[in-house]
C-alpha positions in Angstrom: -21.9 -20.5 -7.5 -18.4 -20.6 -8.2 -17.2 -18.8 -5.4 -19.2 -21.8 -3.9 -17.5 -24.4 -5.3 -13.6 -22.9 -5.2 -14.7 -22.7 -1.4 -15.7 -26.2 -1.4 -12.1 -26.7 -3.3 -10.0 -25.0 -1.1 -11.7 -26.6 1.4 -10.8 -30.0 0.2 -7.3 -29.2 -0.5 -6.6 -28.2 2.8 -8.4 -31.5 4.3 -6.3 -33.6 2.0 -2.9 -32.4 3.3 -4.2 -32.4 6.7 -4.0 -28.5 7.3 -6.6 -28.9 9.9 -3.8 -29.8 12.0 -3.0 -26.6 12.6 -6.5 -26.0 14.2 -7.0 -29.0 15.7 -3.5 -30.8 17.0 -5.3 -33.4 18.8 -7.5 -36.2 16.7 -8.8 -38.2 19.5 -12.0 -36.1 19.9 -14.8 -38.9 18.6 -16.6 -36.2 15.9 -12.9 -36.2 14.1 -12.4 -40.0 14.5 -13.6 -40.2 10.9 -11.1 -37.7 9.5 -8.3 -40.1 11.9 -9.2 -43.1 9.6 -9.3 -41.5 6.2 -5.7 -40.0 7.0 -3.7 -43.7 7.6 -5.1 -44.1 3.5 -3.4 -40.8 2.7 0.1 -40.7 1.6 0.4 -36.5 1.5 -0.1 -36.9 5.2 3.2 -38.7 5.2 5.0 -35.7 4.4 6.1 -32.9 6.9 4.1 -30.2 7.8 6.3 -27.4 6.2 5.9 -29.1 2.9 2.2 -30.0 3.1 1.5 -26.6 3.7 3.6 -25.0 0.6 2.3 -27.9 -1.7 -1.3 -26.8 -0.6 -0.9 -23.2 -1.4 0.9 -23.9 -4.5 -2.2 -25.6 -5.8 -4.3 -23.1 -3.9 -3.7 -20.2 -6.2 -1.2 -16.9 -6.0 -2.9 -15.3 -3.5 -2.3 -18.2 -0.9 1.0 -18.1 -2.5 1.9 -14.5 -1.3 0.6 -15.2 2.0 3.0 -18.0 2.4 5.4 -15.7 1.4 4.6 -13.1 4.0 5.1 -15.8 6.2 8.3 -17.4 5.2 9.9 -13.9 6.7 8.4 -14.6 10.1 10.7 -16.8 11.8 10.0 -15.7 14.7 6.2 -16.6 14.8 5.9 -19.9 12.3 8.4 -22.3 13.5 11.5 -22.8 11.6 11.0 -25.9 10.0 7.7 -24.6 8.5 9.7 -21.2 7.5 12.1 -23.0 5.6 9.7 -24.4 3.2 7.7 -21.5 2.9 11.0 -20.1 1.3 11.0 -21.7 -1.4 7.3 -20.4 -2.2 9.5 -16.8 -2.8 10.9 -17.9 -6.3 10.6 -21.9 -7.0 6.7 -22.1 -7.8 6.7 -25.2 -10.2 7.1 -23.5 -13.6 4.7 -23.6 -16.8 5.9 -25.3 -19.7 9.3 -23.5 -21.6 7.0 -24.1 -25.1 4.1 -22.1 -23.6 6.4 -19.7 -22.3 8.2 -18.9 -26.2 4.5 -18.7 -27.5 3.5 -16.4 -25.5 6.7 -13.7 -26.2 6.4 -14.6 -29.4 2.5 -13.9 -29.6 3.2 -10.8 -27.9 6.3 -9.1 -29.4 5.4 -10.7 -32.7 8.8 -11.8 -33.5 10.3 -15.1 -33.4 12.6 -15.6 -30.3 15.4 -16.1 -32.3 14.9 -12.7 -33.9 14.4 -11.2 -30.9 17.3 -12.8 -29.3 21.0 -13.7 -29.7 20.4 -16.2 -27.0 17.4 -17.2 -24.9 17.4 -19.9 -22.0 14.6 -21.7 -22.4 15.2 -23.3 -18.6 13.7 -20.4 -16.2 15.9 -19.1 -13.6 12.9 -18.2 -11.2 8.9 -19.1 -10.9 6.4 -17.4 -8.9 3.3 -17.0 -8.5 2.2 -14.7 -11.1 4.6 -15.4 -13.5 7.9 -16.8 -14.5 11.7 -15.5 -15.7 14.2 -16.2 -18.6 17.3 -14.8 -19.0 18.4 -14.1 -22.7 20.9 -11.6 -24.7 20.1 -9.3 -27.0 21.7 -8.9 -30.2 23.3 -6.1 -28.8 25.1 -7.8 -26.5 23.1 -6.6 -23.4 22.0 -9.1 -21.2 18.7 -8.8 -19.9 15.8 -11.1 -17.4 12.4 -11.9 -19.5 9.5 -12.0 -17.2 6.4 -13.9 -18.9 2.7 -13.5 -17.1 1.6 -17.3 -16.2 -1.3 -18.7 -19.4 -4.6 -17.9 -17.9 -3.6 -16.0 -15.0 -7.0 -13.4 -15.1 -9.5 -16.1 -14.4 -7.2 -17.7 -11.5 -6.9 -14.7 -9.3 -10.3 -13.6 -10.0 -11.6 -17.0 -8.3 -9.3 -16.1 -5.1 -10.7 -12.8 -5.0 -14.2 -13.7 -5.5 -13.5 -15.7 -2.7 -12.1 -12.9 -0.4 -14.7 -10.7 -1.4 -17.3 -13.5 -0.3 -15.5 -14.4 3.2 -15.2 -10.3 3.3 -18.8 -10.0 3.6 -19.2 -13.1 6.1 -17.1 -11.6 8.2 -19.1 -7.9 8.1 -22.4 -10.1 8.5 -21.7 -11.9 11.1 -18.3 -10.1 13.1 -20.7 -7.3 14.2 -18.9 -4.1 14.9 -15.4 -5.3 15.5 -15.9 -7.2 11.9 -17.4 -3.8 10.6 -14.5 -1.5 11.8 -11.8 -3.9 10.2 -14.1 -2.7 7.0 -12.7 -6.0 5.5 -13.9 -5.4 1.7 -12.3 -2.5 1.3 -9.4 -4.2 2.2 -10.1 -6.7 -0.3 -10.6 -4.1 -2.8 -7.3 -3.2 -2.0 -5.4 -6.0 -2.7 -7.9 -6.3 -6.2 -6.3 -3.3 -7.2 -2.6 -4.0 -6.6 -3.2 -7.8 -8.0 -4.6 -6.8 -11.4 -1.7 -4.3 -11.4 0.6 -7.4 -11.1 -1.1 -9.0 -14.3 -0.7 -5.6 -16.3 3.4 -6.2 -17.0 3.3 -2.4 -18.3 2.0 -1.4 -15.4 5.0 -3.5 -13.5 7.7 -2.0 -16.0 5.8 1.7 -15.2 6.8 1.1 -11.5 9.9 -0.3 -12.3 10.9 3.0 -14.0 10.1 5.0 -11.7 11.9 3.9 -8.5 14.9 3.7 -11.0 14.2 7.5 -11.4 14.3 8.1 -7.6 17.1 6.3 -7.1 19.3 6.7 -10.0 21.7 9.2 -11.1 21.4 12.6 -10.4 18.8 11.4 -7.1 21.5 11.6 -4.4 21.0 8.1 -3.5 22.7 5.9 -6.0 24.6 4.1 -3.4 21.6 2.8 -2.0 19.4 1.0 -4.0 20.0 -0.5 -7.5 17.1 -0.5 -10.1 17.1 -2.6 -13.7 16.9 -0.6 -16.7 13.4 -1.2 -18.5 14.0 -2.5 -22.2 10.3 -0.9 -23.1 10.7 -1.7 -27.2 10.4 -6.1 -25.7 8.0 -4.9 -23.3 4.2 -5.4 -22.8 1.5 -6.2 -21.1 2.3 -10.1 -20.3 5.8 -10.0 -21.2 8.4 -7.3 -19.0 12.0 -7.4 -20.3 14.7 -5.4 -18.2 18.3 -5.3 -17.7 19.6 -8.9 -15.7 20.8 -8.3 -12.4 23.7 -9.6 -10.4 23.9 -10.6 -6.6 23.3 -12.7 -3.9 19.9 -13.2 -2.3 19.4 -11.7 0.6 18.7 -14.9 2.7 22.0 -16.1 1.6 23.9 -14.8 5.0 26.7 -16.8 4.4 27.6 -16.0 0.9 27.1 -12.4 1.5 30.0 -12.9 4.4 31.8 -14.3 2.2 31.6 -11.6 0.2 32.7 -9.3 2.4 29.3 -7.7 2.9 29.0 -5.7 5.8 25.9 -7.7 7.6 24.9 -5.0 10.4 25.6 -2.5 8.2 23.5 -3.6 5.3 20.6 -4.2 7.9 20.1 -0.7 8.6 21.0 0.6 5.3 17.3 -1.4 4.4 15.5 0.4 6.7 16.8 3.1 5.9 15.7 2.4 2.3 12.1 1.2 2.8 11.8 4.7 5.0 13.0 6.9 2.1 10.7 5.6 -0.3 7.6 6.0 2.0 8.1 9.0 3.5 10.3 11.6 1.1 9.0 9.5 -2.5 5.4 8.0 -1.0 6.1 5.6 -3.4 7.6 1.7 -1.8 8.5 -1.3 -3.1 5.4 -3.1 -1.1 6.4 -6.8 -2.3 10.2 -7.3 -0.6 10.3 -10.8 0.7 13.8 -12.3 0.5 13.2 -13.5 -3.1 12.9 -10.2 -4.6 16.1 -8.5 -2.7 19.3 -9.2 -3.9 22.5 -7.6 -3.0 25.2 -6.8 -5.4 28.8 -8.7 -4.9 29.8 -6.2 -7.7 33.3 -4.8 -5.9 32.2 -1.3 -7.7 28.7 -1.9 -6.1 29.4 -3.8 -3.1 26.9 -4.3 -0.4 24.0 -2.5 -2.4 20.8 -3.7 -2.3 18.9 -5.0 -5.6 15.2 -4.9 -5.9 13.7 -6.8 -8.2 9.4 -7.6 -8.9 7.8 -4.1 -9.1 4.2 -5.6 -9.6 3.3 -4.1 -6.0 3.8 -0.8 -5.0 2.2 1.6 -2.5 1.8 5.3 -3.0 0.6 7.3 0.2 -0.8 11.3 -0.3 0.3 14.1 1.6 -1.8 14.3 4.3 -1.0 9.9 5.4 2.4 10.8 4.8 2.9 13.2 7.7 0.6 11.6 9.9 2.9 8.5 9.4 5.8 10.4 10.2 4.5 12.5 13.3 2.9 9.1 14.4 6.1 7.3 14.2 8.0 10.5 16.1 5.8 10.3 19.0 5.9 6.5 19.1 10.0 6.7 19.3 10.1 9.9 21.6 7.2 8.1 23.9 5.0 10.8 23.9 1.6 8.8 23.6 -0.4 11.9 24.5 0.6 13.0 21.1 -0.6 9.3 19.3 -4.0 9.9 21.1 -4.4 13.0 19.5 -3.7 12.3 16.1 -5.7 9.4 16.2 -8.6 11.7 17.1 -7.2 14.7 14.6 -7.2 12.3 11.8 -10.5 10.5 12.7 -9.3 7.1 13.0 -11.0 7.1 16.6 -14.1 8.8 17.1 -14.6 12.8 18.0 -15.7 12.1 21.6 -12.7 9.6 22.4 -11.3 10.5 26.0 -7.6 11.4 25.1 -6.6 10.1 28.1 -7.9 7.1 28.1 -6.4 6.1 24.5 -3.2 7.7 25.8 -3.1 5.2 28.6 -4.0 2.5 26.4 -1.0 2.9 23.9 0.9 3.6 26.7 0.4 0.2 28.2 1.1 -2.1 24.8 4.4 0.0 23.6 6.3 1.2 26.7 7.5 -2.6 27.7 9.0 -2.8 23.7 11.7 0.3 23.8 14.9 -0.2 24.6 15.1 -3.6 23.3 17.1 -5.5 20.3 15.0 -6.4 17.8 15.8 -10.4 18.3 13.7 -9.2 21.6 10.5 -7.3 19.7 8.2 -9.0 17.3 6.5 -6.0 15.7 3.5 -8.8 15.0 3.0 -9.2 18.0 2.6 -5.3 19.1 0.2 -4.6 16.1 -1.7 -7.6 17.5 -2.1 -6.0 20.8 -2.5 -2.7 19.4 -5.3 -4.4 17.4 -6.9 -6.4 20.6 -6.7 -2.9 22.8 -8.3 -0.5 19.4 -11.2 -2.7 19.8 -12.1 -0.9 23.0 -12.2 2.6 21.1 -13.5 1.6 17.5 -10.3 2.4 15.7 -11.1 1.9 11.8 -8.5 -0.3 9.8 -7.7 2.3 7.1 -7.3 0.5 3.8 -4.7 2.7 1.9 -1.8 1.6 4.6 -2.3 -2.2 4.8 0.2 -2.2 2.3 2.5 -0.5 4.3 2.0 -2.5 7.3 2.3 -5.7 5.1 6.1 -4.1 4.1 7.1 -3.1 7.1 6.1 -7.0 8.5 8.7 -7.9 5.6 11.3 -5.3 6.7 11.4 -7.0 9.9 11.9 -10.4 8.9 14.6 -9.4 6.6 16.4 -7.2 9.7 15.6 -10.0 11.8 17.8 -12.3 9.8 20.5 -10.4 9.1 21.1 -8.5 12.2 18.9 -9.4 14.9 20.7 -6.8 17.3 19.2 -4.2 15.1 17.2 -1.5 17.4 14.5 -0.2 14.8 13.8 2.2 16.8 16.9 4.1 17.0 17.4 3.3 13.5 14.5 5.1 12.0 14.3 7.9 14.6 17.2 9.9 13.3 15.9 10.0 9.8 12.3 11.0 11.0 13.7 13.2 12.8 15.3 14.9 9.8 12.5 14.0 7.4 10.1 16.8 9.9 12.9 19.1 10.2 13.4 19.3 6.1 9.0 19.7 5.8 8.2 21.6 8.5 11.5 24.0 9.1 13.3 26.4 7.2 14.7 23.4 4.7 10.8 22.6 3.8 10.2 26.3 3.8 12.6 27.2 0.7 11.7 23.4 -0.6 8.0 24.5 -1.1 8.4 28.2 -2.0 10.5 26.2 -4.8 7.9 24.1 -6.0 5.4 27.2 -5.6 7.2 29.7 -7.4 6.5 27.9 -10.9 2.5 29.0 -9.9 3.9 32.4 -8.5 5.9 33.1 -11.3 3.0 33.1 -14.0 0.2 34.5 -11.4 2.6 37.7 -10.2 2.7 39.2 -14.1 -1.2 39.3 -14.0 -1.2 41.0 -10.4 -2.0 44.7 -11.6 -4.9 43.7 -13.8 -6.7 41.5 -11.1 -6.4 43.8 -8.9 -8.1 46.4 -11.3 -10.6 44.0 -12.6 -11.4 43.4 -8.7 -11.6 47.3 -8.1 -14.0 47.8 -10.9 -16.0 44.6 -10.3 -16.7 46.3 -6.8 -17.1 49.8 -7.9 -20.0 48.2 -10.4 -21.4 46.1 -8.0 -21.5 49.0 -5.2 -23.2 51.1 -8.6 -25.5 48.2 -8.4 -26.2 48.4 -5.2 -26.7 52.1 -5.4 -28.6 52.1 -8.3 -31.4 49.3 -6.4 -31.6 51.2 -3.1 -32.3 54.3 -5.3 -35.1 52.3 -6.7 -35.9 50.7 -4.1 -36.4 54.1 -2.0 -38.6 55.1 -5.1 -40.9 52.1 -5.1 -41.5 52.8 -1.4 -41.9 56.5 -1.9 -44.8 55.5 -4.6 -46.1 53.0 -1.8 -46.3 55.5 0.5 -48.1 58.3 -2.0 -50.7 55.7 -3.5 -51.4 54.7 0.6 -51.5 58.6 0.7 -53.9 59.0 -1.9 -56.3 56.1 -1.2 -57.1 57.6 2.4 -57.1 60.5 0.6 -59.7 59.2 -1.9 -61.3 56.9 1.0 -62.1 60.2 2.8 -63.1 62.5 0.4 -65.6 60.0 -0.9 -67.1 59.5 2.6 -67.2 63.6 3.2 -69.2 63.7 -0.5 -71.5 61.0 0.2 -72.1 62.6 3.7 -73.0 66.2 2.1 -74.9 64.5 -0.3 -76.9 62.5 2.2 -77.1 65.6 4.5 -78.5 67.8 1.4 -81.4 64.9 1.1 
């Protein structure tokens, strides 16, 4: 029931602002002359589309928040004047009160702010939609960002997910097969997952740590990538403190040449990045629209990027990681024969899938792409049509990577406005080119007998007496064996004497019971 009735609010809310527009341009049709009267009453309709459409996902809830997010990167599919106000949906969500705010650190770390801090701005630098920052200094001296979880935050996304998980099973009631294959609630359950990870501020911090660890010092790639420090003792699970980052934001172009930021340069240097982390860490920042990228105008640190917001991060295993990486290969080397196959090697297609015929398909959507700048490519639009052609062999949406594609949407929006020159393709072909070579070659060889040799070196020692545990293990069980055909061959032997001895006995009574008769 109140699925029902957020439904019916949501509903309402986009109604009131007029988002029906979008689906139905054109009011003179006579069953929406109603709706064409009620709108000269409202005043929201007075206000431009871009903004009716952020106001009404503002008061929708954070999920509809992050999807206008997702969007705001897509200036190449949602007009510009819609984009722009979508941007501000990345870090100026109306804040909560600052009162609310102090309670709930104080509540939390069980100090006063004033003990806790030399200074705390009570003003928040940035709101979104899960929670909101301050920036203070500790007594130390340090200066660090305060990110406090929005009051009440639980019951709100658990409405928007109830919801998805009800218009999840609509769509696998009524979408048939192709609504069955895009196995929508387990994409749902999905984003549940990585959402209540986002209202667990440990769990944020956790991830936080971590990419700092693969990236820091001692990594080999601490000119790439620059990760706050966690401050865990003013840390928990609705309040995340870390060290405050300098920068510029990413969308700001023009302060970053002013800066002396190399533009083109910084462009591929992010793909580069969101590559590493997927395919040598399997472990990505899955939540980088432009409000959560900074880059440093530090002259020691010049042109790196910054990441900030850790509540979303994918992890891929083993096995998605190289078909990822193989995948991509063949895609940049054009050898679709090999995409057909893994899709049937992996069972993403099914078993009996003509290889030629999927070949052929792929073939068909990505061959017109290559070759071009990526101001000519809209990656959107090839997964679309990848999508629209699957259809026609049952390709199954896998869950675990709609992170991943979600990321790699937002790597293209921030490539596509920085350098929209920038060829993906030859961009990210080099370094999966190395990335097989070190797994598969003699690099990954010695890399695994590494890793191996900590199981090797405590299993070798304890060679000898496996062995002659094995030895005498056999040598009983082939005494066994003897030692039951040996009584086996005697049970027989007794089968075949007592057989003996009853036709024995059988005749010997009939040849007494003839003389016997006879004698009569």
């Amino acid at each position: 029931m109140n699925t029902f009735f957020h439904l019916i609010r949501i509903l309402f809310i986009s109604f009131r602002y007029g988002l029906d527009e979008f689906l139905t341009p054109s009011l003179n049709r006579p069953l929406l002359f109603f709706i064409k009267k009620f709108r000269f009453f409202n005043k929201k309709l007075q206000l431009s589309r871009g903004k009716r459409l952020r106001l009404s996902f503002e008061l929708m809830g954070p999920i509809f928040i992050k999807f206008g997010q997702l969007l705001s990167t897509r200036r190449d599919l949602i007009p510009l004047d819609i984009v722009k106000e979508l941007e501000l949906l990345q870090d100026q969500v109306p804040p909560f009160l600052s009162s609310k705010s102090i309670e709930i650190i104080e509540k939390s770390l069980g100090k006063s702010t004033n003990c806790l801090f030399a200074k705390f701005e009570t003003i928040p630098i940035a709101s979104a939609s899960i929670a909101q920052v301050h920036f203070a200094v500790l007594h130390d001296g340090r200066e660090v960002a305060v990110k406090v979880l929005r009051p009440n935050m639980k019951s709100t996304v658990e409405k928007d997910l109830s919801l998805l998980y009800f218009l999840a099973r609509i769509i696998e009631r009524l979408g048939g097969d192709d609504g069955r294959r895009m196995k929508p609630k387990e994409v749902v359950d999905e984003f549940d997952r990585h959402l209540h990870d986002e209202l667990d501020l440990v769990k944020e911090a956790s991830n936080c740590s971590q990419l700092r660890r693969n990236f820091g010092s001692g990594s080999g790639r601490e000119s790439m990538l620059i990760i706050p420090e966690v401050i865990w003792e003013y840390t928990c699970s609705n309040v995340f403190t870390m060290q405050r980052m300098h920068g510029i934001p990413i969308g700001k172009i023009d302060q970053l040449r002013r800066a002396g930021v190399d533009i083109p340069a910084l462009a591929r240097r992010g793909v580069e990045i969101f590559f590493t982390q997927v395919f040598s860490d399997g472990f990505f920042h899955a939540d980088m629209h432009p409000g959560n990228i900074y880059v440093s105008d530090d002259p020691n640190t010049l042109g790196q990027y910054i990441a900030l917001d850790f509540g979303i991060v994918g992890s891929l295993s083993e096995f998605d990681k190289n078909y990822l990486a193989q995948n991509f290969l063949a895609f940049f080397r054009r050898d679709y024969r090999r995409v057909a196959q893994l899709h049937i090697e992996c069972g993403w297609v099914p078993s009996n899938t003509r290889e030629e015929e999927l070949e052929g398909a792929i073939r068909a959507v990505c061959e017109p792409y290559f070759d071009r700048a990526l101001s000519e490519i809209s990656l959107g639009k090839i997964l679309l049509t990848l999508f629209q052609t699957s259809r026609r062999f049952n390709v199954e949406i896998q869950p675990q990577l709609v992170l991943l594609q979600k990321t790699l949407l937002n790597i293209e929006g921030l490539g596509r406005q920085l350098d929209p020159s920038l060829d993906l393709w030859k961009t990210a072909k080099p370094f999966l080119e190395k990335w097989i070579k070190n797994r598969i070659g003699i690099c990954g060889f010695n890399k695994s007998l590494k890793i191996e040799m900590v199981q090797w070196s405590q299993i070798l020692p304890m060679f000898p007496r496996l062995i002659y545990e094995n030895i005498k293990k056999q040598n009983q069980t082939q005494l066994l064996l003897a030692e039951t055909s040996r009584l086996r061959l005697l049970y027989e032997n007794i089968n075949r004497l007592l057989i003996l001895f009853s036709i024995i006995g059988f005749g010997g009574t009939i040849v007494i019971g003839t003389i016997l008769f006879l004698k009569n």
